[in-house]
C-alpha positions in Angstrom: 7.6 -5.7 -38.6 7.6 -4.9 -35.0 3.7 -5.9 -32.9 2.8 -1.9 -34.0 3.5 -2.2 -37.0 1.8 -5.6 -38.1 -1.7 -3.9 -35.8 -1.3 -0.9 -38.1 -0.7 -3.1 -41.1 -3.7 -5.4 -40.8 -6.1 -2.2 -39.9 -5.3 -0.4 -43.0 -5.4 -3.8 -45.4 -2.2 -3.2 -46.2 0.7 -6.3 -46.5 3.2 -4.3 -44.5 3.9 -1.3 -43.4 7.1 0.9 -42.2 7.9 3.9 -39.8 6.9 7.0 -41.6 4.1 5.6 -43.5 0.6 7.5 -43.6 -2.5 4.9 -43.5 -6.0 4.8 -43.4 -6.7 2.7 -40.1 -9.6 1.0 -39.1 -11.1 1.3 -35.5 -12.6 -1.5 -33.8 -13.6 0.8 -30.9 -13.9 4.4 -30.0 -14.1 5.2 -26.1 -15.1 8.7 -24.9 -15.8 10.1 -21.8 -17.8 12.9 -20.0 -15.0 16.3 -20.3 -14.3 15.2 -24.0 -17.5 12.9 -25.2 -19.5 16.4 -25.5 -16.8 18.2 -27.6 -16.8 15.0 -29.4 -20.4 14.6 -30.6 -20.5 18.6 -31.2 -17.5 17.9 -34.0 -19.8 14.4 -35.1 -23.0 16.5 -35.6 -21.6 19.4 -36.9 -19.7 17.5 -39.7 -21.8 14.8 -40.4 -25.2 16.1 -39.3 -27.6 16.6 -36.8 -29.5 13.4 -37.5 -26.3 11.4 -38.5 -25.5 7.8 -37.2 -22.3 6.8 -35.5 -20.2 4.3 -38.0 -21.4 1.5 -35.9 -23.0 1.5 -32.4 -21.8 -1.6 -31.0 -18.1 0.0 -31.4 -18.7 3.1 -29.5 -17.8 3.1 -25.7 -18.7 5.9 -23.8 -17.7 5.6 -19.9 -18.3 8.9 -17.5 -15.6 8.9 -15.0 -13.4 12.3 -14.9 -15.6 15.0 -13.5 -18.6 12.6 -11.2 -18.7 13.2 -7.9 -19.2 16.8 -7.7 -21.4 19.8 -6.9 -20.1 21.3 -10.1 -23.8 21.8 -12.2 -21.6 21.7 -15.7 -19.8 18.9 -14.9 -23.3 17.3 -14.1 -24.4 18.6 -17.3 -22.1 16.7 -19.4 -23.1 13.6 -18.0 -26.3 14.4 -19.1 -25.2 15.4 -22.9 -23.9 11.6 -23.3 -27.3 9.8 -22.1 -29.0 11.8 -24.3 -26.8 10.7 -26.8 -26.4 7.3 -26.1 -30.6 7.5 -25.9 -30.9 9.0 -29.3 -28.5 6.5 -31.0 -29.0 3.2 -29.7 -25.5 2.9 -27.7 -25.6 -0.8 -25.6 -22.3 0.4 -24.3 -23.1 3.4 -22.3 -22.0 3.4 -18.7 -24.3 5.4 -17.0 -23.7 7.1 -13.8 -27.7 6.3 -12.7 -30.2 3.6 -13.5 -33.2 6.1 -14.9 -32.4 6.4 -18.6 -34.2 9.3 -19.2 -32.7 11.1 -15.5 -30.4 13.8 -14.8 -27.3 13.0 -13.0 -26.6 15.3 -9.6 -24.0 14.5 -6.7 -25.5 14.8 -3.3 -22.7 16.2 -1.3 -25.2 15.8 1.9 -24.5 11.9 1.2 -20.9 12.8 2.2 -17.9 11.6 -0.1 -17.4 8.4 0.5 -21.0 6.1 0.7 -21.6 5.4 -3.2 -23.8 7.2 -5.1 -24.1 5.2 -8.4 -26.5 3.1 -10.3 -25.9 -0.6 -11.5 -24.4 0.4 -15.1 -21.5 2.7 -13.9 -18.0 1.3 -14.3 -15.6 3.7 -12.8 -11.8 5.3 -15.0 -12.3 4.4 -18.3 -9.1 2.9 -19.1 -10.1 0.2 -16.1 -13.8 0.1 -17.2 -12.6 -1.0 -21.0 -10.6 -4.1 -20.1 -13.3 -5.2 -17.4 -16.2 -4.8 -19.7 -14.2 -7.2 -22.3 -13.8 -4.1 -24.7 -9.8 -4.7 -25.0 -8.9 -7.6 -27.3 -5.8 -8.4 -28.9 -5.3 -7.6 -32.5 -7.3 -4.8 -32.5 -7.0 -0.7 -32.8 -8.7 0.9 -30.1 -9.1 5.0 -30.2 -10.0 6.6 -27.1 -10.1 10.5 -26.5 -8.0 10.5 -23.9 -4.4 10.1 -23.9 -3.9 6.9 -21.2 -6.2 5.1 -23.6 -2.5 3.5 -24.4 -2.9 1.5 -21.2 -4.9 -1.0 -23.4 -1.7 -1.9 -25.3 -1.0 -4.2 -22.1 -3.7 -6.6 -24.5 -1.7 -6.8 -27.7 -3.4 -4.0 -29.1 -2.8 -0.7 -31.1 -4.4 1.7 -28.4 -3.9 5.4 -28.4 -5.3 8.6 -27.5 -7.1 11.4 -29.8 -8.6 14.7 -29.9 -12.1 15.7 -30.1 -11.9 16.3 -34.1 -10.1 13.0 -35.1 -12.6 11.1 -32.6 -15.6 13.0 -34.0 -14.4 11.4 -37.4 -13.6 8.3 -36.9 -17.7 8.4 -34.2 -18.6 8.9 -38.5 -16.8 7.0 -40.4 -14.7 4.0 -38.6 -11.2 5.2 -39.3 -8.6 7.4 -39.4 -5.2 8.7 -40.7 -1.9 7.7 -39.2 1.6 8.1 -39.6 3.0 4.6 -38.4 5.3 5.3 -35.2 9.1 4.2 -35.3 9.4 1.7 -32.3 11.4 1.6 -29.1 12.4 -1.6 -27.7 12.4 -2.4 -24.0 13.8 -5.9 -23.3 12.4 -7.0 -20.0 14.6 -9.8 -18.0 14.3 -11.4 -14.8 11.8 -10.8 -12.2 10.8 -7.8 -9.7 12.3 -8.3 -6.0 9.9 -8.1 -3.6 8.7 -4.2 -3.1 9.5 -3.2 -6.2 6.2 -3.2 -8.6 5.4 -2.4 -12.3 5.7 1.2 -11.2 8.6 1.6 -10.6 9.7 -0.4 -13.8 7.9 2.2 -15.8 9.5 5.0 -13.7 12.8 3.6 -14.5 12.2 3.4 -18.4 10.6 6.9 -18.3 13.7 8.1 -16.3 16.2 6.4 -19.0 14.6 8.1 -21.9 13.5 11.3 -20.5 9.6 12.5 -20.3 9.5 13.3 -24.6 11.8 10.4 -25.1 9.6 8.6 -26.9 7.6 11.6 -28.5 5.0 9.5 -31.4 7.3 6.6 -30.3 5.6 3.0 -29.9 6.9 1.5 -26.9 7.3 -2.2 -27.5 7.7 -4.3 -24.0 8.8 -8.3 -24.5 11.3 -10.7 -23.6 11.5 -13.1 -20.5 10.4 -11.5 -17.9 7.0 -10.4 -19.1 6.3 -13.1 -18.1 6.2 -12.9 -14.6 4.5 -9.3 -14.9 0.2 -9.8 -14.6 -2.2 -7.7 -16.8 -2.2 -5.5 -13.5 1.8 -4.7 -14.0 1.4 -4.5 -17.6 -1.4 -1.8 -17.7 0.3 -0.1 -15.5 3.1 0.4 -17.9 1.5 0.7 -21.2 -0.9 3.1 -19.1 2.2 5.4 -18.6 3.9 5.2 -22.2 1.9 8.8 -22.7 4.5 10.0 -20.2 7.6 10.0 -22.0 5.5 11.5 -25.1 4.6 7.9 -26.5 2.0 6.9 -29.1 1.6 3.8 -27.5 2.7 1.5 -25.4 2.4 -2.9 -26.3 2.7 -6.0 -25.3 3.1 -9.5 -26.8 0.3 -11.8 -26.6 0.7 -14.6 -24.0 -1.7 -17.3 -21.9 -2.0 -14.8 -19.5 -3.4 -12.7 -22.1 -5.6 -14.9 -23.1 -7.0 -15.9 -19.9 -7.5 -12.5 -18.9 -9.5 -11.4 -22.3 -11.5 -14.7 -22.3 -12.8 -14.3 -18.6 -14.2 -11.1 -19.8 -15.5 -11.1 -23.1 -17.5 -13.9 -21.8 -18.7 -12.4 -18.4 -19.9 -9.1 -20.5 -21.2 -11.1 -23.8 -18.6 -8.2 -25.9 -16.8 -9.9 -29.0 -15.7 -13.4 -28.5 -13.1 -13.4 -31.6 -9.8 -11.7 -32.5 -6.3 -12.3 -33.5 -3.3 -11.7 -31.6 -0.1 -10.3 -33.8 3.2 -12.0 -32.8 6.7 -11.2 -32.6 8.9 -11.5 -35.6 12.4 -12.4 -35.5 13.4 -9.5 -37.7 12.3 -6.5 -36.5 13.8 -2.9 -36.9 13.7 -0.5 -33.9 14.8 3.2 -33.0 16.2 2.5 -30.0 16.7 -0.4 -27.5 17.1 -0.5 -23.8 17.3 -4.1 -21.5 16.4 -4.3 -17.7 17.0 -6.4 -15.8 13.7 -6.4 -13.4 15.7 -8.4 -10.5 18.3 -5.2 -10.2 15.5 -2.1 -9.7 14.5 -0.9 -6.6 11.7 1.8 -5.5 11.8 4.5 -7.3 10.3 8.3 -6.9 9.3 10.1 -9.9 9.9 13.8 -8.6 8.2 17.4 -9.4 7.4 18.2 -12.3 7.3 15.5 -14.4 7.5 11.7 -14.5 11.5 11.7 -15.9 13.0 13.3 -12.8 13.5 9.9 -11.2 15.0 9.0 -8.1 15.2 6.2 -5.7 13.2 6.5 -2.9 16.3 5.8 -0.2 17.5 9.3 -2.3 14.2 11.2 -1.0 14.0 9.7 2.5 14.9 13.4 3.7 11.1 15.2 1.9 8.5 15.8 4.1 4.8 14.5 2.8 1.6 16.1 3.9 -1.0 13.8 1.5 -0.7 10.4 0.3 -3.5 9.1 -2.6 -3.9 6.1 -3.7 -5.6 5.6 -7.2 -6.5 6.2 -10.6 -6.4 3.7 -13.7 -2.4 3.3 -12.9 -2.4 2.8 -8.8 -6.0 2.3 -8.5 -6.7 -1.5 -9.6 -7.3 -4.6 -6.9 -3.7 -5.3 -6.7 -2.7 -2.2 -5.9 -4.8 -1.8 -3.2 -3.6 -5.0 -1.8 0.2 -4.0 -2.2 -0.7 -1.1 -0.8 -2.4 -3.2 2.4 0.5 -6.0 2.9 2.6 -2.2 3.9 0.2 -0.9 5.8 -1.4 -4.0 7.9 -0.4 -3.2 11.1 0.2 0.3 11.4 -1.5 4.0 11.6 -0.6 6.8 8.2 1.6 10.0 9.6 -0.6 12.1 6.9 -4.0 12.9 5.4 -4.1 9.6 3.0 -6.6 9.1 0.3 -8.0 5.7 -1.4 -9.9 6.0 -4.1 -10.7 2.4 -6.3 -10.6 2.9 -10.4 -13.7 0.5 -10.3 -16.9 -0.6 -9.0 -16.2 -4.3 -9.0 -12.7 -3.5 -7.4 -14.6 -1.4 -4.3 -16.0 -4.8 -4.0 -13.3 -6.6 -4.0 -11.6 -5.2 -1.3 -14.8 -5.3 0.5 -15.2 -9.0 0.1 -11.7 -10.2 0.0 -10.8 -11.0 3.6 -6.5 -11.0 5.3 -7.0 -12.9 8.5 -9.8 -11.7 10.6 -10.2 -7.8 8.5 -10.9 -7.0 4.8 -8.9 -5.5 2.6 -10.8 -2.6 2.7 -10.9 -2.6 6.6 -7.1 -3.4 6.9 -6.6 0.1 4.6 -9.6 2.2 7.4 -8.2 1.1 9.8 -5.0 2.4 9.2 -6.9 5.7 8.9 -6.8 5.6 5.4 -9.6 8.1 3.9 -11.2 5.3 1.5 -14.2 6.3 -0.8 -16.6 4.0 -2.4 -17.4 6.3 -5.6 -15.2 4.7 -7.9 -13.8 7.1 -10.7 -10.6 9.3 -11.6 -11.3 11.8 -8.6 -7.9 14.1 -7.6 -5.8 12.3 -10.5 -6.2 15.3 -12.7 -7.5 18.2 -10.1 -11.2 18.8 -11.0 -13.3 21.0 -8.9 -12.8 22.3 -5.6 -15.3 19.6 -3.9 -13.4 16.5 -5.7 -12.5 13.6 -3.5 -8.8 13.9 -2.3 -8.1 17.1 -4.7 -5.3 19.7 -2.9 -7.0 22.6 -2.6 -4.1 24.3 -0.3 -0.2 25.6 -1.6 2.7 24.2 -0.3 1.3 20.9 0.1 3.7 18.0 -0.6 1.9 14.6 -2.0 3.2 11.3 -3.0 0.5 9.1 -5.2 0.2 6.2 -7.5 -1.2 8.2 -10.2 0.1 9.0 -13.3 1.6 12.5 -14.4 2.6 15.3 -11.6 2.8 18.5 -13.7 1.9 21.5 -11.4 -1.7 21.9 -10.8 -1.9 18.2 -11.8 -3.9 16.9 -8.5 -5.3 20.9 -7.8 -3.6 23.5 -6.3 -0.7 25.0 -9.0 1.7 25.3 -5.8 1.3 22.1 -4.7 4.4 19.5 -5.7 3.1 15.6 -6.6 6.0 13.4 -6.5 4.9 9.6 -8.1 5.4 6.2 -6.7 4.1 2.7 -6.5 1.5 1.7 -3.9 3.9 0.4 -1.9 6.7 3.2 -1.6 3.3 5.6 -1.1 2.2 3.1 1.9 5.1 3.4 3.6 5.7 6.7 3.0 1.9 7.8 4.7 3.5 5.8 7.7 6.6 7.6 8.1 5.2 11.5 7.0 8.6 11.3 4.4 9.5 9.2 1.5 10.2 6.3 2.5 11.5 2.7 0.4 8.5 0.3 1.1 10.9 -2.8 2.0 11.6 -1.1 5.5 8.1 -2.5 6.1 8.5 -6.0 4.3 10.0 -8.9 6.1 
């Protein structure tokens, strides 16, 4: 059996399982968040009732992080649904936006955009939040209602996204119905040349297969050179499975793996145990594809989807106006510092945005020091626009008042985030082309797309 298969096998007590089969899966956790957590409990208390008990409270995860830091009073609102929620059930794993359990949450836009305005609990994008908080473990089936909730298949894990009814099901009973995806193979070998990241990688796999090429697909991701990709590169690519229409995206198990899920389960006191799945030597897939990591270079993923790839030395000729750097794919520590070692040195051409998926990575980068300047100072002082209100901000638009959202038509932006349909980021006549923290680094330098390794001796 392929690593989906065995996941979906063990979940629904079942020996084996094949492509095409329809199971009853367990969930070990269910993540929601503030635009769907609301449509979610309505669907839990309407079914089940209004004085009904989730499955198991120490499985639900519910993180705000989409709609935060805004003016917008229903966006506030929804914040407010899930305390009351959480309050009412007895969630521990609530992420508030503000200490006072009993509060309402309201963004003070007289604060400004970029001084923090959160309590000790919050814990930024979700997907980010999940692996931090040591809610990703290996062997397990995590639901989340949102569809980059595949980014946790970087942790050897059946992780997928679902719709409000489905989650408001499983918030009742602990499982749910699935037709076991046929899987895709991507054999990773060698290792990515300097300024070329995980990105682009994914970028290039996308652009193979086409943006539905892996419509209710697993993508599987082994061989050599995982190896030399960190949980950083890896969530990065599972993250972006969702964009070629996959049902998930997973990993193999490693001591990287390990390491990384330890570290956290312990910091946070989450579930110490699990059980990885492993690869078998007989495995039947739907399609297989090897790369050799050592041969890519930086790639563009152009307007208006994630397939149309380029390279960027193809694009050096498009003019930018906005470069943003964030979100659960381009928004983690390493990012940031990729996105530093191009800028160190020199001024952005255009309005560029920062915007860290976490509160303990705005830290980070506040602490972490290059030679005489932080991270964080290195990326000011470049006249990057950086905010310390961690959360998904511009990735998908919002309201008007969202940090780094285009607002204007005509406005050309290159960004680490994750899908660039039209009105992805805001305005509907705007174009998002997608790249790695490094291509978008030196392409805020320039004011044009530009290959990052023009900047990298």
């Amino acid at each position: 059996m392929t690593l989906t298969e065995k996941l979906l096998a063990r979940a629904a007590g079942k020996a084996s399982v094949q492509a095409g089969d329809n199971v009853w899966v367990k969930a070990h956790v269910l993540m929601t968040h503030d635009v769907c957590g609301p449509g979610t409990i309505g669907v839990f208390k309407r079914e089940f009732g209004q004085d009904a008990r989730v499955w198991d409270k120490n499985r639900v995860v519910i993180i705000p992080d989409h709609y935060i830091f805004t003016t917008d009073k229903r966006s506030n609102r929804n914040v407010d649904i899930l305390r009351e929620f959480a309050n009412e059930q007895g969630l521990p794993y609530f992420y508030d936006v503000i200490d006072d359990p009993h509060g309402t949450w309201h963004f003070d836009a007289s604060k400004g955009e970029q001084k923090r305005q959160y309590g000790v609990n919050y814990a930024g994008v979700c997907h980010a939040a999940l692996p931090a908080k040591g809610h990703t473990r290996p062997g397990e089936v995590l639901f989340g209602t949102d569809s980059h909730t595949c980014m946790a298949g970087a942790f050897n894990e059946f992780a997928t996204g679902i719709g409000n009814t489905d989650a408001g099901f499983v918030m009742g009973t602990g499982k749910l119905l699935l037709k076991v995806p046929e899987t895709m193979h991507f054999q990773l070998e060698g290792k990515l040349q300097p300024g070329v990241m995980a990105k682009d990688l994914i970028l290039h796999c996308i652009g193979e297969i086409g943006f539905d090429g892996a419509t209710y697909r697993a993508m599987q991701f082994d061989g050599p050179g995982v190896a030399s990709l960190s949980m950083d590169d890896r969530m990065t690519m599972a993250n972006m499975a969702i964009e070629a229409g996959g049902k998930n995206g997973i990993f193999p198990f490693d001591a990287r793996t390990a390491e990384y899920v330890d570290a956290r389960v312990k910091l946070n006191g989450t579930e110490s145990r699990y059980e990885p799945v492993t690869l078998d030597r007989d495995q039947k897939f739907i399609y297989e594809l090897v790369v050799d990591l050592s041969k890519l270079e930086p790639l563009v993923a152009c307007h208006p989807d994630p397939g149309q790839r380029k390279t960027a030395r193809e694009m050096n000729h498009l003019k930018l106006d906005r470069a943003y750097v964030g979100s659960c794919t381009g928004g983690k520590t390493s990012d940031f510092v990729e996105f530093a070692r191009v800028l160190r040195g020199h001024k952005v051409k255009i309005d560029t945005f920062g915007v860290p998926a976490t509160p303990q990575i705005v830290d980070e980068l506040q602490m972490t020091r290059w030679g005489n300047e932080t991270i964080w100072q290195i990326l000011t002082n470049a006249g990057v626009r950086m905010t310390e209100n961690a959360g998904c901000a511009a990735c998908l638009g919002g309201p008007v008042d969202t940090f780094g959202r285009i607002n204007k038509a005509g406005v050309n932006c290159i960004s680490t985030t994750n899908r660039n349909f039209p009105g992805r980021m805001g305005n509907k006549e705007s174009k998002v082309f997608l790249a790695s923290p490094a291509t978008v680094a030196a392409s805020a330098i320039t004011g044009v797309v530009t290959d990052p390794r023009e900047f990298l001796s």
